[in-house]
Structure formats: structure tokens, C-alpha cells
VOSEDREN-115351 format. One record per residue: residue in one letter; y, x, z of N, C-alpha, C in turn. Coordinates in steps of 0.05 Angstrom, whole numbers, plus 5000, padded with zeros to 4 digits. Example, Ala and Ser with C-alpha at 12.3 -4.5 7.8 and 13.67 -1.06 7.14 Angstrom:
A488652645156491052465156493452645156;S495552575142497952735143500152585157;
//
This chain:
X851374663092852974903095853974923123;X854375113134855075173158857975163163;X858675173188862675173189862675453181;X860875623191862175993183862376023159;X860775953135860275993111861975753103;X862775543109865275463104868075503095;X867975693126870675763122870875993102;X869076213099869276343089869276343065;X868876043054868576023023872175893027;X872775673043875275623040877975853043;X877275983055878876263056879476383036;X877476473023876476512998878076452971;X878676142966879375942949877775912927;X875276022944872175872921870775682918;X872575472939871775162938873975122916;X875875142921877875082899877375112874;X875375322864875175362831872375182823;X871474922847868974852837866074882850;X864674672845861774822852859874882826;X861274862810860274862769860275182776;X862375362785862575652780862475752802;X860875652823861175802841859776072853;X857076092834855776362831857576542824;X858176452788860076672776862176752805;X863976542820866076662837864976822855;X862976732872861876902887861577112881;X860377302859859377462843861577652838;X864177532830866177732825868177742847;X868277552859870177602894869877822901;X867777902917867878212920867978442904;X867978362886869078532857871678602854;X873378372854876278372853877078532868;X876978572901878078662915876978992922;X874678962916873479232908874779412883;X876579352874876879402841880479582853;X881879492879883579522890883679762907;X881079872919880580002938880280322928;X881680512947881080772941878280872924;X876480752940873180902928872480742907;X873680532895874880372873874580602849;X877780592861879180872848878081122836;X876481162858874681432851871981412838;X870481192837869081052820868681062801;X872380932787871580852766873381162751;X873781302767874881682756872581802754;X870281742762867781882762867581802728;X866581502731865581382701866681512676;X869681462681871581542657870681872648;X871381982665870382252669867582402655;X865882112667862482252643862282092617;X864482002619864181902591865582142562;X867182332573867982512557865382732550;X866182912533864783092527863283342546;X866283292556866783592577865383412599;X865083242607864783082635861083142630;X860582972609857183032605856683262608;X857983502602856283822603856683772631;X857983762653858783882670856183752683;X856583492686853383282693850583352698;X850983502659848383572659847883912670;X849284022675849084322683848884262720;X850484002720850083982763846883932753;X845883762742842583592742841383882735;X842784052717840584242712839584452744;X841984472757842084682788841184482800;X840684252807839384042832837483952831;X837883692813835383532804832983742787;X833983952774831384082749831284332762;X830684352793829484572807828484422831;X826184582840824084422861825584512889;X825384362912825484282931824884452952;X822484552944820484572971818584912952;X818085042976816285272962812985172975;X812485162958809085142971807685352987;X806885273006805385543022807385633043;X809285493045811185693071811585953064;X811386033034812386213029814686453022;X817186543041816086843056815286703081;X817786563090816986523118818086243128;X816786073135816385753149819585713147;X820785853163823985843167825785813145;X824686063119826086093097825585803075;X823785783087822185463063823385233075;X824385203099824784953106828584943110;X828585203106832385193104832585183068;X831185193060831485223027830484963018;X829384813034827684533031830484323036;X832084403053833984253066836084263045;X836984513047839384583019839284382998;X837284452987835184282958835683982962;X834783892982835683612987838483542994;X839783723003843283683004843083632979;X843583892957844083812940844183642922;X840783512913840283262904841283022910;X842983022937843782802948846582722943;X847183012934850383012927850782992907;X848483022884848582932855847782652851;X845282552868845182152871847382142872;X849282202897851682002902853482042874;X853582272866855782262835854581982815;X852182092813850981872793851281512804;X851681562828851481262835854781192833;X856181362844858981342831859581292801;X858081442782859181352755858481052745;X855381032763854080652761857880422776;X857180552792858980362803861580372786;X862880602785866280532765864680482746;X862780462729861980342696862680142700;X860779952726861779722733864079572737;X865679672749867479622750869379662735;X869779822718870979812677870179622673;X867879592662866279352644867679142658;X867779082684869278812692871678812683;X872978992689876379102680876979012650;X875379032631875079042602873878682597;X872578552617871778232612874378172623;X875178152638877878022648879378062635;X881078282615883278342610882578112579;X879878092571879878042543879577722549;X878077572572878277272577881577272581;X884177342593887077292592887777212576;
//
């Protein structure tokens, strides 16, 4: 092991819990402190959020306007300009619905951790 990765495990206090657990620590270190942080926060308000009734319609009505309409017009059809500003839009959009969805992955995750810890106490 190196002095940098050293210290950074002694800093840490993931030498302290062992080298028996030291994946598991590794694994949730950045978890913990991630679990603290604003986009944390907003994360895991996304998850909570599609887990209601109202949260899924809303989900599926963004997926229905983004993801379940095409991109691109075939043929440069009216005009090169109009297809490639409408090509761009289309992909804003889709991109703004990944990042929701990757938001609700991430706060799931971070519940589910929230929900193993409170019940190992």
C-alpha cells in the first residue's frame, strides 16, 4: 500500500474497523457522507416522490413528451435549420429526463442504505 492510500484510509478510520470489513467500509464511506449533502437531499426527494401515485403519472407523462417522441426528422425536412434546432431541443430534453431518472436511482440508493442502517442499530 502506498503512504497516499494510507493516509487516506487512516484519515478515514477504515484501518480502525479492520481488514475483515474493509470492502463493506470502503463501499459505504462515501455513502455516509454523500447521504449529508444537498444533491443527497434532492436525490433522495426525487425517489420518495416517484414512489407515490401522483409522482409515477407525472414520470410517466415527462417519458411520454421526451423519451416516446423521436429526435430527429428524417430528410431535413422543412428545412436543415428547422431539423437540427428540433434535433437539439429533443436531446435537451431527453437529457433532462436521464438526469431525473438517474436521480431517483441514486436517492433509492441512498433510502435503501438509510433503511439497512437504521434496522442493523
Amino acid at each position: 500500500m502506498n503512504a497516499e492510500a494510507k493516509k487516506l484510509l487512516e484519515e478515514s478510520g477504515l484501518l480502525d474497523k479492520g481488514w475483515s470489513n474493509l470492502a463493506k467500509n470502503l463501499a459505504e464511506a462515501p455513502m455516509q457522507d454523500a447521504v449529508k449533502s444537498p444533491e443527497a437531499e434532492l436525490a433522495m426527494a426525487y425517489a420518495r416522490v416517484s414512489k407515490t401515485a401522483d409522482g409515477q403519472k407525472v414520470f410517466e407523462h415527462l417519458h411520454s413528451v421526451t423519451h416516446g417522441r423521436s429526435s430527429w426528422w428524417p430528410g431535413g425536412s422543412p428545412t436543415m435549420e428547422q431539423c437540427t434546432a428540433y434535433g437539439l431541443l429533443r436531446e435537451g430534453q431527453n437529457g433532462l429526463f436521464e438526469m431525473m431518472q438517474e436521480l431517483v436511482r441514486k436517492g433509492g440508493r441512498l433510502l435503501d442504505q438509510g433503511k439497512k442502517k437504521s434496522r442493523n442499530k
